[in-house]
Structure formats: C-alpha cells, structure tokens
MARLO-192445 format. One record per residue (C-alpha): residue number from 1; chain; x, y, z. Coordinates in steps of 0.05 Angstrom, whole numbers, always signed. Example, Ala and Ser with C-alpha at 12.3 -4.5 7.8 and 13.67 -1.06 7.14 Angstrom:
REM MARLO-192445
[1, 'A', [+246, -90, +156]]
[2, 'A', [+273, -21, +143]]
REM end
This chain:
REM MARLO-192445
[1, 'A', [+0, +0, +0]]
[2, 'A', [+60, +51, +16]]
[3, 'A', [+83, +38, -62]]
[4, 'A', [+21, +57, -92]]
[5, 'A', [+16, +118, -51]]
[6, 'A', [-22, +109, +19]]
[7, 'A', [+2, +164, +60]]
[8, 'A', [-34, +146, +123]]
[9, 'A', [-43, +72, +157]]
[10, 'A', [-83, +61, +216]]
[11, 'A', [-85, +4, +264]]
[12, 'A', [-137, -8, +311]]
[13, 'A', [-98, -62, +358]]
[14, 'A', [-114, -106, +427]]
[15, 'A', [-42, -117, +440]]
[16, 'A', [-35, -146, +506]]
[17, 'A', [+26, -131, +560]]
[18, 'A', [+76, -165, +576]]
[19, 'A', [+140, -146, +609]]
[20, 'A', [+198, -113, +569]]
[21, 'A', [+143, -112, +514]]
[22, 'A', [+132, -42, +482]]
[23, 'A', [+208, -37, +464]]
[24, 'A', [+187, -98, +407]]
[25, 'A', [+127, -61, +387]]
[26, 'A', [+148, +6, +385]]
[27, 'A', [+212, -17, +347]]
[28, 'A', [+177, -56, +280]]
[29, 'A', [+130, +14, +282]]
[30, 'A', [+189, +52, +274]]
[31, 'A', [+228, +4, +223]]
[32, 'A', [+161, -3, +178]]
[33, 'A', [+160, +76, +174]]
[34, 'A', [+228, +89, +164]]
[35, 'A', [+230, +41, +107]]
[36, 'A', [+170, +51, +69]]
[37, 'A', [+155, +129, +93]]
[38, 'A', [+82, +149, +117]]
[39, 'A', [+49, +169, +178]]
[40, 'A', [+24, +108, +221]]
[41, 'A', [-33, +112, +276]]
[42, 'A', [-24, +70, +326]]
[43, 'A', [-85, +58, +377]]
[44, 'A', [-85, +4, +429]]
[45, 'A', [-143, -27, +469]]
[46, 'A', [-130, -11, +538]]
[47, 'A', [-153, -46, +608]]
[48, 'A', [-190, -112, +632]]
[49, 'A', [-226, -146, +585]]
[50, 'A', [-254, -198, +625]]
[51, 'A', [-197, -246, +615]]
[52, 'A', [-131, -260, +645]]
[53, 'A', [-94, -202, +595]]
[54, 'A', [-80, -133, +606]]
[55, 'A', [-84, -82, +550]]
[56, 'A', [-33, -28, +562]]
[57, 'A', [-51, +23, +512]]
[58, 'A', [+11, +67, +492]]
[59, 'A', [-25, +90, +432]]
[60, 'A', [+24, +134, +389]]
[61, 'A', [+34, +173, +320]]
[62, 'A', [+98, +150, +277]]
[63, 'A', [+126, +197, +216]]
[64, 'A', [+170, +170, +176]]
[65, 'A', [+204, +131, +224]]
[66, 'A', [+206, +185, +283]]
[67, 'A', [+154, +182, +347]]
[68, 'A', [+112, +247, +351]]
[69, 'A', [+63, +224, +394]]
[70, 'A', [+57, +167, +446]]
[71, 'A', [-3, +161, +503]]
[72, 'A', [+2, +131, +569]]
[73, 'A', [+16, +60, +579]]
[74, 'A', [-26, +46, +648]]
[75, 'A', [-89, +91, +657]]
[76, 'A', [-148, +82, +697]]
[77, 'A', [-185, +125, +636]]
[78, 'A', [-229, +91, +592]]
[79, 'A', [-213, +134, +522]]
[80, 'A', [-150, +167, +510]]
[81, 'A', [-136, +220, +451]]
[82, 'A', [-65, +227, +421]]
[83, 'A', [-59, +290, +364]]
[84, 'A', [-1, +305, +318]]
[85, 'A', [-8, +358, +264]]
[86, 'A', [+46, +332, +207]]
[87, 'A', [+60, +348, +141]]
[88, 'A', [+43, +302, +73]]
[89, 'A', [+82, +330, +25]]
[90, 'A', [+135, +305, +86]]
[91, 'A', [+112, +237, +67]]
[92, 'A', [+129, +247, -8]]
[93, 'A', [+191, +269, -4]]
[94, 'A', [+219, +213, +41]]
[95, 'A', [+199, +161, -11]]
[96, 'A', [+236, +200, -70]]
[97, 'A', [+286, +152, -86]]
[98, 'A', [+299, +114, -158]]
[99, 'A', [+296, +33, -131]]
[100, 'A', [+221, +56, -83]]
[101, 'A', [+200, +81, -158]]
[102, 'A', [+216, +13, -190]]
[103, 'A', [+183, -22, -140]]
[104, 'A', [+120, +16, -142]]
[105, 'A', [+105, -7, -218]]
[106, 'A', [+106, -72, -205]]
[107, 'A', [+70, -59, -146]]
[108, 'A', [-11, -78, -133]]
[109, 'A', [-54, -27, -152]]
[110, 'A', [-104, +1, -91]]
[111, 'A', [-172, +32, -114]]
[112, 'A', [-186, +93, -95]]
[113, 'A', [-248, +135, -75]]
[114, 'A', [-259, +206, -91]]
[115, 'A', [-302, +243, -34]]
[116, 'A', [-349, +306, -43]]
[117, 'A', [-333, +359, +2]]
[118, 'A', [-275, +339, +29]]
[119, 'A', [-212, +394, +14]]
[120, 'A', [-138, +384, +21]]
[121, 'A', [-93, +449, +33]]
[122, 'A', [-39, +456, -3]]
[123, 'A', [+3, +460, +56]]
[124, 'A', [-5, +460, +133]]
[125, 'A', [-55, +515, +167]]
[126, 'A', [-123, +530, +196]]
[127, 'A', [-171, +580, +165]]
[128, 'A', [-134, +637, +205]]
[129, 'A', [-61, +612, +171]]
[130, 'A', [-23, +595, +225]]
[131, 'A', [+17, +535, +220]]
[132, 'A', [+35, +481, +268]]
[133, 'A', [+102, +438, +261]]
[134, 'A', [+116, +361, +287]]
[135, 'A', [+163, +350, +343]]
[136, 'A', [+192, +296, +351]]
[137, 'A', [+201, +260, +420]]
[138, 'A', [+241, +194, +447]]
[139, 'A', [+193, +136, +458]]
[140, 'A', [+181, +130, +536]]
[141, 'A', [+197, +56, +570]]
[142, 'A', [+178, +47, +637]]
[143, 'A', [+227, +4, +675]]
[144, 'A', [+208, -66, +685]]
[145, 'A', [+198, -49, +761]]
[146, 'A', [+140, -1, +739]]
[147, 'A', [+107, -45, +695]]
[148, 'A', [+97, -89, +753]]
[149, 'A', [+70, -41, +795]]
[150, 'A', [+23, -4, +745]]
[151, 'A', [+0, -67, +701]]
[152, 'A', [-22, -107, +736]]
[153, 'A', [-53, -53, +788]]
[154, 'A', [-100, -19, +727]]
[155, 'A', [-117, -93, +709]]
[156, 'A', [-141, -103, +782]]
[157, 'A', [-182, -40, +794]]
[158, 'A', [-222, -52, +720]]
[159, 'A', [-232, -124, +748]]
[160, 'A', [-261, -95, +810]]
[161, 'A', [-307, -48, +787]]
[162, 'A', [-331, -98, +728]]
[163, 'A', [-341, -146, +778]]
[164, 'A', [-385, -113, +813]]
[165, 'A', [-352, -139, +883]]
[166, 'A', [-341, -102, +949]]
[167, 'A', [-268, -104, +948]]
[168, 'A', [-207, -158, +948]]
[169, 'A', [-177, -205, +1011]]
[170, 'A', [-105, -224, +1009]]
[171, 'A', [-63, -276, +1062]]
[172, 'A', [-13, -240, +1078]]
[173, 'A', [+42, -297, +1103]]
[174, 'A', [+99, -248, +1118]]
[175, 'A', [+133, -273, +1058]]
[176, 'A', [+162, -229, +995]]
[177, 'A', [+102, -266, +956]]
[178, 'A', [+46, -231, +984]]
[179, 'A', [+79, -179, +1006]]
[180, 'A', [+84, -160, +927]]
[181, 'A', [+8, -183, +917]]
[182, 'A', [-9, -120, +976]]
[183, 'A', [+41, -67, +935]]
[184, 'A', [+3, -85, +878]]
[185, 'A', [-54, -67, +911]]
[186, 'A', [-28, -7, +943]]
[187, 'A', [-1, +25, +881]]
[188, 'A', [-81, +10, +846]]
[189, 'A', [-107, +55, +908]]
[190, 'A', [-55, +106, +897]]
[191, 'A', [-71, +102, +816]]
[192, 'A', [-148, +111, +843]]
[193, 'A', [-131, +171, +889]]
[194, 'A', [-90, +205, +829]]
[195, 'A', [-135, +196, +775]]
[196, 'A', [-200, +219, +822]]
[197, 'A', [-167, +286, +840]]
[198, 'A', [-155, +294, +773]]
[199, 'A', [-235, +304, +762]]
[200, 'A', [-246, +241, +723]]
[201, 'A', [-326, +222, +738]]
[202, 'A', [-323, +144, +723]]
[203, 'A', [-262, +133, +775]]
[204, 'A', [-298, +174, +832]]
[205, 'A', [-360, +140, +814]]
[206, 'A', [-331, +70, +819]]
[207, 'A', [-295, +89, +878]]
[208, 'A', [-358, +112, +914]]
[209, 'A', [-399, +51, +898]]
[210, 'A', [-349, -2, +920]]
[211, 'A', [-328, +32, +980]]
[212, 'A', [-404, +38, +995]]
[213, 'A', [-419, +107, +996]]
[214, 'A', [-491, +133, +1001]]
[215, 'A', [-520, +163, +935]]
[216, 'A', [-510, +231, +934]]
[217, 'A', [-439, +230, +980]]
[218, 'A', [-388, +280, +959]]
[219, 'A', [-337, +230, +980]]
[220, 'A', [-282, +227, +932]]
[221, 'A', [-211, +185, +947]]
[222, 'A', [-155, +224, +971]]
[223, 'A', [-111, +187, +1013]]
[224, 'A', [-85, +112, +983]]
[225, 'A', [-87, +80, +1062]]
[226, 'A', [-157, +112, +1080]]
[227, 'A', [-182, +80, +1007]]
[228, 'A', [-138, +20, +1023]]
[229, 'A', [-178, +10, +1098]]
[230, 'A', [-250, +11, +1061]]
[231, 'A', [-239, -41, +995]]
[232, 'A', [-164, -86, +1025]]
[233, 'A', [-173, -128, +1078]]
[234, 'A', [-112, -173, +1101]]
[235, 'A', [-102, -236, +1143]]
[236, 'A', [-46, -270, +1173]]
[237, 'A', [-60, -343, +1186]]
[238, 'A', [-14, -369, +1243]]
[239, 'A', [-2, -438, +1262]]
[240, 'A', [+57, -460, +1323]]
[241, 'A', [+107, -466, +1269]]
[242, 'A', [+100, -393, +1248]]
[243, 'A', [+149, -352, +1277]]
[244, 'A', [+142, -285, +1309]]
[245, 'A', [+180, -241, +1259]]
[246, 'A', [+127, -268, +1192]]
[247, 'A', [+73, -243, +1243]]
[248, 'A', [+108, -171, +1257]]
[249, 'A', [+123, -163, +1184]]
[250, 'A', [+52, -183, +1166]]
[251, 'A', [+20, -140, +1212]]
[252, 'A', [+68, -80, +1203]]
[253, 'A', [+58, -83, +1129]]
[254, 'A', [-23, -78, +1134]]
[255, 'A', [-14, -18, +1180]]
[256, 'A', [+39, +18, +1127]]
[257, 'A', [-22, +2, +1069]]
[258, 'A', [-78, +16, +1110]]
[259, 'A', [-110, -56, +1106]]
[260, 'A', [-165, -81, +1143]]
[261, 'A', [-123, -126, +1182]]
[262, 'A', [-143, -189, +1213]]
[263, 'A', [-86, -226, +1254]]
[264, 'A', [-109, -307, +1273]]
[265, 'A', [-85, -371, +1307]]
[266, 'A', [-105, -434, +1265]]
[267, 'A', [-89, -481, +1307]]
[268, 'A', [-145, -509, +1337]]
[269, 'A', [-166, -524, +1258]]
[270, 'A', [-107, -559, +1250]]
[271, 'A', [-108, -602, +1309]]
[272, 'A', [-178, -624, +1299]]
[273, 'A', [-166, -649, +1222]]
[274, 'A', [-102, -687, +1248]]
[275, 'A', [-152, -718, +1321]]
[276, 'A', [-195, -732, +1267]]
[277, 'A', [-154, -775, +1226]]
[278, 'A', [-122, -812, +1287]]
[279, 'A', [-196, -822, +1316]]
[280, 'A', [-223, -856, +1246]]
[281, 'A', [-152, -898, +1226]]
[282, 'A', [-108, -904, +1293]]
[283, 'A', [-54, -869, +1270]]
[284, 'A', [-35, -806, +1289]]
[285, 'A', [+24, -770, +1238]]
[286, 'A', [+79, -734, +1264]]
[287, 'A', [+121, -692, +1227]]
[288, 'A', [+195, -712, +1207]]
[289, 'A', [+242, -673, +1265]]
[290, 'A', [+185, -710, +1308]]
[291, 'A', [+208, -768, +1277]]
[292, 'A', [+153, -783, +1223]]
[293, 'A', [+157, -794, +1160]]
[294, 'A', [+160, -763, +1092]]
[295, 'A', [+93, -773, +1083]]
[296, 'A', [+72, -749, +1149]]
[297, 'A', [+104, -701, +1142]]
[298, 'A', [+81, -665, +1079]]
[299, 'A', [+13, -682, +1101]]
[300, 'A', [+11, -650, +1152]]
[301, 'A', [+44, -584, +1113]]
[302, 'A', [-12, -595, +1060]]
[303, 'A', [-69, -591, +1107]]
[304, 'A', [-43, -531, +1133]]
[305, 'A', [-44, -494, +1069]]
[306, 'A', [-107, -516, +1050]]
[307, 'A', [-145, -498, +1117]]
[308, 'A', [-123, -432, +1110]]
[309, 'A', [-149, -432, +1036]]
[310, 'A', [-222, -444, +1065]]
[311, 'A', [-215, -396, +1119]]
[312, 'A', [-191, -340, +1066]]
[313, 'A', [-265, -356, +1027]]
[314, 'A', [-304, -350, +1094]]
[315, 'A', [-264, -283, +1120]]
[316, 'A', [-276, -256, +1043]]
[317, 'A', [-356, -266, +1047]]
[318, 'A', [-367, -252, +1117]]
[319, 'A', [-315, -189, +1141]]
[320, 'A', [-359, -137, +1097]]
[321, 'A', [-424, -160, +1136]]
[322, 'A', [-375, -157, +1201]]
[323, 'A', [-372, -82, +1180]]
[324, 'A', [-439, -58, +1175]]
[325, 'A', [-429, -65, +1086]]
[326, 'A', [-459, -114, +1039]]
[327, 'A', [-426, -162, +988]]
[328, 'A', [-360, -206, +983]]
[329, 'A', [-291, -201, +970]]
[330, 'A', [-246, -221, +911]]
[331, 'A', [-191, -270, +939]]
[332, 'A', [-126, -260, +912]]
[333, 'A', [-71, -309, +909]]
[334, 'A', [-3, -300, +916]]
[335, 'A', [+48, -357, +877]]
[336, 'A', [+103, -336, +834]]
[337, 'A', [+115, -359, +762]]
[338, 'A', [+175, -400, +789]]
[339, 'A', [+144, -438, +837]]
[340, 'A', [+86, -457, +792]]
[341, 'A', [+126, -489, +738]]
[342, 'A', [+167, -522, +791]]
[343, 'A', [+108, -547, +832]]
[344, 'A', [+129, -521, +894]]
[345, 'A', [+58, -505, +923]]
[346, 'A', [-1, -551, +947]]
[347, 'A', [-63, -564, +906]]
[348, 'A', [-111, -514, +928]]
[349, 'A', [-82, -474, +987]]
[350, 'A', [-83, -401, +998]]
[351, 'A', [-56, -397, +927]]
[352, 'A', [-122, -428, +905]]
[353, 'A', [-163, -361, +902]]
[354, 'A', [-207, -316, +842]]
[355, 'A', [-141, -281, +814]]
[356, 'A', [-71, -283, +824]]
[357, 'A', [-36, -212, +805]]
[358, 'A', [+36, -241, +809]]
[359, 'A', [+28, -302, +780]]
[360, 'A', [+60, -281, +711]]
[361, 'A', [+116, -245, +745]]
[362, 'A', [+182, -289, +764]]
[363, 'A', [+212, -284, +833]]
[364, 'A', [+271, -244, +813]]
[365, 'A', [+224, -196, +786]]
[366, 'A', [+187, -186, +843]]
[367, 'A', [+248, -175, +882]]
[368, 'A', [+263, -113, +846]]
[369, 'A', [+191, -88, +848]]
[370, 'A', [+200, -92, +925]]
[371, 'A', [+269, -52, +927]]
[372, 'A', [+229, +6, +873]]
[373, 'A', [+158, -3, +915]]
[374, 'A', [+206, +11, +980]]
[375, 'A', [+235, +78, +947]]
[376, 'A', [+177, +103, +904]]
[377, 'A', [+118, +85, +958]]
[378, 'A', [+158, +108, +1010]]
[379, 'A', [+146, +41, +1052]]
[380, 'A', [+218, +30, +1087]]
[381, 'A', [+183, -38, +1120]]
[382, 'A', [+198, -76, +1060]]
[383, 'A', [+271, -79, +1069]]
[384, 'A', [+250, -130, +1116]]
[385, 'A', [+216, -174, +1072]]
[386, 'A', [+284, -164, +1021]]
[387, 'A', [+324, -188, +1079]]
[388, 'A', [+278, -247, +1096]]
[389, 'A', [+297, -320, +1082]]
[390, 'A', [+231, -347, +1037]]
[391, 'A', [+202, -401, +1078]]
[392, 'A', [+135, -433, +1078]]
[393, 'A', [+135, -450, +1153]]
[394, 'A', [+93, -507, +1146]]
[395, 'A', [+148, -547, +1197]]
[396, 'A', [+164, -540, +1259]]
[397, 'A', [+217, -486, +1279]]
[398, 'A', [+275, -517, +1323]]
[399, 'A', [+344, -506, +1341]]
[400, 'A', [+369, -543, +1281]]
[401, 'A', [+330, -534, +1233]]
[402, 'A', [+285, -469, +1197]]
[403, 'A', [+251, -485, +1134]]
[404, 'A', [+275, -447, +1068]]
[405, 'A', [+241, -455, +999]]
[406, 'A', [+303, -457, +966]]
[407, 'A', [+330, -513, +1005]]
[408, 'A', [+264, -554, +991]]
[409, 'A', [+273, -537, +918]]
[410, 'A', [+334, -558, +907]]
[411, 'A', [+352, -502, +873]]
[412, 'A', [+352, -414, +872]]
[413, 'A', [+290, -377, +850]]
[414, 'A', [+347, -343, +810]]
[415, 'A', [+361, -410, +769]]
[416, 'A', [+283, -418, +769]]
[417, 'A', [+272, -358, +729]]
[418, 'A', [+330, -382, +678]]
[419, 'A', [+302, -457, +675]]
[420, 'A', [+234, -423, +654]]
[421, 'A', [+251, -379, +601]]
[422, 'A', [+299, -430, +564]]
[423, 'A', [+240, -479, +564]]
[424, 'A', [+185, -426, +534]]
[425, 'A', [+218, -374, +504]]
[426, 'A', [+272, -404, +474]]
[427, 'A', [+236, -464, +464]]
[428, 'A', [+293, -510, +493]]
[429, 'A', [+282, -588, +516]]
[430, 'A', [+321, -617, +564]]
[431, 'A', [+382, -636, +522]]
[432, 'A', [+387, -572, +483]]
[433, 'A', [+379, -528, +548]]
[434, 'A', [+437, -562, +578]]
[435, 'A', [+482, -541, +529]]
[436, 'A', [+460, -480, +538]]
[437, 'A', [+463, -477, +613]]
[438, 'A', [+548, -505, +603]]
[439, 'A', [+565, -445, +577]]
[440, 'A', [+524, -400, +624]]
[441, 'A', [+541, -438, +688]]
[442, 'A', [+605, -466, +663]]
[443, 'A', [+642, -414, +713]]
[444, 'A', [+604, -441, +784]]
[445, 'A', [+576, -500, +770]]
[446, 'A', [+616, -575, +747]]
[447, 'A', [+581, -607, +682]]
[448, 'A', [+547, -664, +725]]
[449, 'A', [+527, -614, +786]]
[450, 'A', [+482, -563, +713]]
[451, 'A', [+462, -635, +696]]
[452, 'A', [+435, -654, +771]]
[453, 'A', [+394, -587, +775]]
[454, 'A', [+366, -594, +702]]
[455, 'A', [+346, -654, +707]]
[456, 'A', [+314, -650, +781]]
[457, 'A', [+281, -588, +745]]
[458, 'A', [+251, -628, +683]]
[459, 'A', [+224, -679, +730]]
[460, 'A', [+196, -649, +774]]
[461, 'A', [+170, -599, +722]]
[462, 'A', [+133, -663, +686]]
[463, 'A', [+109, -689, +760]]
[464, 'A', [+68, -636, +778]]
[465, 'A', [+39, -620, +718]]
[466, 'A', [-30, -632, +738]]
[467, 'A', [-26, -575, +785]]
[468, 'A', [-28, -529, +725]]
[469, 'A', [-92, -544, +708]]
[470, 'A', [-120, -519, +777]]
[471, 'A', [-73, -456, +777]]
[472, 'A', [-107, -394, +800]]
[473, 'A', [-123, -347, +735]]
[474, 'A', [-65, -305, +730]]
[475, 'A', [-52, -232, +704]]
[476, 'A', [-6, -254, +643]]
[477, 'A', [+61, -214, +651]]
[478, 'A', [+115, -258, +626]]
[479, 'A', [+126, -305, +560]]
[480, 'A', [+133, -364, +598]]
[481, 'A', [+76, -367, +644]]
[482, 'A', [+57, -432, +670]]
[483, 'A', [-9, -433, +641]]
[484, 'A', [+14, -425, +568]]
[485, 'A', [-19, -492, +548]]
[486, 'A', [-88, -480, +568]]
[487, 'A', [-98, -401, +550]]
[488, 'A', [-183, -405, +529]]
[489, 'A', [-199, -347, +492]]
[490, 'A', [-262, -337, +533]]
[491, 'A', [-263, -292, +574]]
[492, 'A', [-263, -311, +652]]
[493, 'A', [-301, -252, +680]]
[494, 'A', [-369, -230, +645]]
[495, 'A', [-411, -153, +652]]
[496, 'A', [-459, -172, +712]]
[497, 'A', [-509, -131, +688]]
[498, 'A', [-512, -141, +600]]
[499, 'A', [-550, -72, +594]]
[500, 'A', [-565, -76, +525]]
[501, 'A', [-591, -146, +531]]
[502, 'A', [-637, -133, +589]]
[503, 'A', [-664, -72, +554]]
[504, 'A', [-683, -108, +498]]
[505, 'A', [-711, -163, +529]]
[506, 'A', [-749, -113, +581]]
[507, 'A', [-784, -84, +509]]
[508, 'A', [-796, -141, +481]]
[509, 'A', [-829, -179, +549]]
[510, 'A', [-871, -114, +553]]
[511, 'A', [-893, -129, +489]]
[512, 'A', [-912, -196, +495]]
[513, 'A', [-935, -178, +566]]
[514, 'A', [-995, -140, +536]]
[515, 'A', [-1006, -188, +484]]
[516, 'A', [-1016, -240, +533]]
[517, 'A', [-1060, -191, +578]]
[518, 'A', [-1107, -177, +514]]
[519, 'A', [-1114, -246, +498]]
[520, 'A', [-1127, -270, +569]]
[521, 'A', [-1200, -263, +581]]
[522, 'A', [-1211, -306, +518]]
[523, 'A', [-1165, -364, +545]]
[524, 'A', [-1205, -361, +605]]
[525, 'A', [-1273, -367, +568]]
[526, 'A', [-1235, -433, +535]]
[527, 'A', [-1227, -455, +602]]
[528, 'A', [-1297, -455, +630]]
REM end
C-alpha cells in the first residue's frame, strides 16, 4: 500500500502486555516507517477485558520513522486522545528515491475513492493561517519495576469495578510473595486517588460505589491508606510453626497500606483435622524432626495450606457483613511464576483463590519491584521482607533446623527464572537447554552438578503438571507463564449486568406482556 501511494495507515490493535514488551512493538512501528515512509496511527485497546490479559494502551503517531506522539501505557481512563499535526508533502519526499520508484510499478494497484466535500490544503494551516510543526520525542519505557507495579494494578481495579464486588482479601504470610500481591494493591489505590483528584467522573464513581458510599456523597478518594482501609482487607493465618518475625512483618505491612487487618491462630483447625484422622484410622502422623515420616510429614504441611485456603473464602464473604457493608470479596492469590512451573505449592491452598496478580511475574522480578515499591511508595518496611529467608513455615521451627524454599527446591529462584525462560521462550528441551546452561554456568557449576539441577528441574516440572490445570487465573506478565498450554480465549469474568440485553428483552417482554394480557379473558372463556 505505501508503493502505490497510501500516505496514512491506521491500526486499531488489542495488543496485550507483557513485560519488556513495548520496546518490540514500538521498534517494527518505527522500522516499517522508516522504510517505506508514511504516517502510522497506532491505537491500542486498553484495560481488563474480562480475561486474564492486560491491555496497556501506549497509543502513538509514527512519521516516517520518528515518534511524535505516544499516550500513556497504564491509565485508569477509559478513552485516550493522542494528536499530531504533520505534514504530507513530508511523506512524499521521504519516498523520492529511484529503486522505491521501480518497485512501485510492479507494485498492486489500490482503488481509490474520490469524496465530495472533502478539501486538502496545499500545505499545513487552519482558516486563520497559522501553522503548526511536528516534534519529535524519544519513545518513553517504563522500567520493568514499573510495569509491575502499574500493570497489573489498572488490570485489578477494571476487574473490581466490572465485577461488581465489594473489594479484594489477600493472606498476607509475611513472605516477599504476598507482600508484592499488597504493593500491587497499594499502588491501584494510589492510581485511584490520582486519577480521582484529577476530576475524572467514572473513577470517583466506581470508587464511591465499591467503597459503599450513600447516593449523593461528595466522598471522593484522597488518601491511598484511607481507600486502602474501606476495599483491602488482610489476614495473617498463624499456626505453632509460624514464627514471630512473619507475624510482625505481616502486621506492620497492613498498618503501612492501610488494610483491614485481621491477625489469627489456626491451630485449633489444625489439630482437629489431624484428632480426626487418628480417631477414624489409629494413627496419628507426626512430622519428620518429630520423627515421622516423609509422608507425614508433607501431610501434615498440605493440610495446613489448604485450611487456610477455606478460611480465606469464609473471611472474604463474611468481614464486609462484620462491618456494617454488603457483598464479598475477591480473593487473591499470591504464587510466583517460578514456583508454579516447579510445583512447589499444594493443590488448592491459599494460592487457590479468584485471581492471582503475580502469577505471571518471576521471583527475581518481584524482588526488584520490592526494592522500587520501598523507594517510590515510601514504605521503608519492605527492606525487611528483602532481607527475609523465603520459607513456607509449614514445619516445625527448632534449634536445628528453619525451613527455606530454596532448600526444599533444590535449587535458587534465580536458576528458576533461567530454567523457565529457556524452556518457553527459547523453546529449549532438556538436552538442548543443557548445552546452553554449560556455557552460562560453566564458571560455578561442574558439568554433572548443571546436569543434577536440570534434570531435578525437568522432573519435577513433568510431576506436577496436573497442578497447572487448577492454577489460579493469573494476570499474564511474562512469556513463559505456566499456564501457556491452556490459555481459552473466553473470557473468565463476564458484565454482571448485559445492559443492552436486558433492555431489549425488558421491550420485548412488555410487548408480549400486553399481548398475553389482551388475549387472556378469551383463554379463560376456553377454560370454562
């Protein structure tokens, strides 16, 4: 089309995000104009739409090859305009070369349509003359670190407010995982507070309806914690093998967010389930430092995890009725990328929940967020949960021995992140990843100590397998996500309300409504 003459391309796009994406894009928009010449319109779908994929927007104006234009890439607003006033006869003269001229007469020939009414200056200019010139800008990134915190954050609040639901209800273990989930969080509340001072009527209507407010309030969001206290609630779900330090750092973080904060002993849950079992079959299972054994003692871990799953449903319909409000809570869940393709959660624990905002995002990644969240947010608690050994603290705590994930992996979350995208994105099997990881790890690892970890990787990868089918939908953030197998184009989260359905069928049941009321007295006389 550029060699017979078309000036101006448009593409209307739903390209979805995903991390250390819109370099790619805006790149092949940039080679396509510098090659060919024209002006290229770039607009992007932007927000939830109902599935598991986050539309980021950036829409953006290209000119021969430069970027005059470019829109935001996270917004809470539902329509964005970009403008750029450029120059045709621009156009022309970039594609004035001899081997563009041969090209174009062996080119295809594109129909055109003449238009009444419609003039073309000669030049640039308005009826009054003046004249407005192009300026070109750099192409804005945000870093990795802010993708996290603003992708996944607009994703959540246009989930909320589609939803129709009173507000979301995280576990918050203590750990780096959740602590992430509740940033994520934090930084949608402080998107909602921004955007509402700004004056825009759909965010301050939203926020007054999910945080409850009486029709006809003035309220409008102004402080991220005071938001946070009326749509986030939190819980931290002890046991005797948590430790006192996951408690503080759970609680400390909910009062730096301004969470509804709920702090709870599970014990008594726990004990019953294993009386229970020793009542029915005679046996009573210990754990391993207690001198049970492996089975016992991941057992006993599993039950634990998925106790707390069931109390995280019940706190998540009942704490808005504990507050005087109506409605339920979305749960969120809170397992990395790495662990899911290793396996290294239980079936349907507190990672079982409606959406998981970090389970796209490796644990490396989410490290980083935490160091930017700690600077930007101004939350010095999370150094912390940087300097915290991951552990699951489903074991006893003794002397001897503190659980770590890593140590129950086998392996680094760092390695993790490198096993995943060899697999997926550079679409490596076992054999040709190893010769891959050689080179890489050649320098601290021996040839049979990358071939231990690979393999331990692969199978365990291919063992737990059939936990991927019951993964929590995730907001999709990385290439290899876990899920990549199973993606179902529909969507997993439907309008509530379908208000041009209903109206329809309101007219057309009024219609048959009096039709059936005119016709009634006469099936009545049939009936006597």
């Amino acid at each position: 089309m550029g060699l017979d003459g078309v000036e101006i391309f448009t593409n209307s796009s739903a390209s979805h995000h995903e991390l250390r994406k819109l370099h790619t894009r805006i790149d092949l928009i940039r080679e396509a104009t510098e090659k060919l010449g024209g002006i290229y319109l770039y607009a992007n779908q932007q927000g939830c739409d109902g599935d598991r994929l986050y539309y980021d927007g950036a829409a953006l104006i290209a000119y021969n090859g430069k970027i005059v234009a470019q829109g935001s890439q996270f917004s809470l607003n539902d329509v964005e305009v970009v403008s750029a006033t450029l120059d045709l006869q621009a156009v022309r003269a970039h594609r004035t070369y001899s081997s563009r001229r041969m090209q174009s007469v062996q080119a295809e020939s594109y129909s055109r349509i003449v238009v009444d009414g419609v003039r073309l200056d000669g030049g640039l200019g308005d009826a009054s003359g003046r004249h407005e010139s192009y300026h070109q800008t750099e192409p804005f990134y945000h870093t990795p670190e802010e993708e996290i915190a603003l992708g996944p954050a607009c994703w959540l609040w246009d989930y909320l407010r589609r939803s129709r639901m009173s507000g979301y209800f995280l576990p918050l273990s203590g750990g780096i995982d959740s602590c992430a989930t509740a940033c994520i969080i934090h930084s949608m509340c402080r998107l909602v507070v921004k955007t509402a001072q700004q004056g825009d009527r759909q965010v301050i209507e939203d926020a007054r309806r999910i945080a409850q407010e009486e029709e006809g309030s003035s309220y409008i969001p102004s402080d991220p914690r005071e938001f946070a206290n009326r749509i986030f609630h939190t819980c931290y779900m002890g046991t005797e093998n948590s430790s006192p330090a996951t408690r503080k750092r759970a609680k400390d973080l909910a009062e730096a967010l301004g969470s509804y904060h709920v702090d709870l002993n599970m014990d008594v849950l726990v004990t019953a389930v294993r009386e229970l079992f020793s009542m029915v079959l005679g046996f009573k299972p210990k754990y391993k430092v207690h001198g049970g054994s492996s089975a016992e003692n991941l057992a006993l871990q599993n039950i634990q995890a998925r106790l707390r799953m069931v109390l995280a449903y019940m706190f998540a319909q009942l704490l808005p009725w504990t507050r005087g409000k109506y409605g339920g809570l979305l749960v969120l869940g809170s397992a990395n990328v790495d662990e899911s393709l290793r396996g290294y959660y239980t079936k349907y624990d507190c990672s079982a929940a409606d959406v998981n905002p970090i389970g796209g995002v490796s644990k490396t990644d989410l490290k980083k967020f935490i160091r930017f969240a700690q600077d930007h947010f101004d939350l010095p608690i999370l150094e912390d949960f940087l300097d915290a050994v991951p552990t699951a603290e489903l074991e006893p705590i003794s002397d001897t021995y503190v659980q770590s994930d890593e140590a129950d992996m086998g392996m680094t979350y760092d390695e993790l992140c490198v096993f995943g995208r060899l697999r997926k994105v550079e679409k490596c099997g076992p054999y040709s990843m190893y010769t891959k990881l050689v080179q890489e790890w050649g320098d601290k690892y021996s040839p049979i100590q990358i071939a231990d970890k690979l393999k331990l990787f692969y199978t365990e990868y291919a063992r737990n397998r059939h936990k991927m089918t019951t993964l929590t939908p995730s907001v999709h953030m990385e290439a290899y996500s876990p899920d990549d197998n199973r993606f179902d184009l529909r969507p997993f989260l439907y309008p509530t309300l379908f208000p041009f359905q209903y109206k329809k069928i309101d007219e057309l049941a009024a219609q048959l409504q009096e039709q059936y009321e005119r016709a009634a007295p006469t099936e009545k006389a049939k009936v006597d």
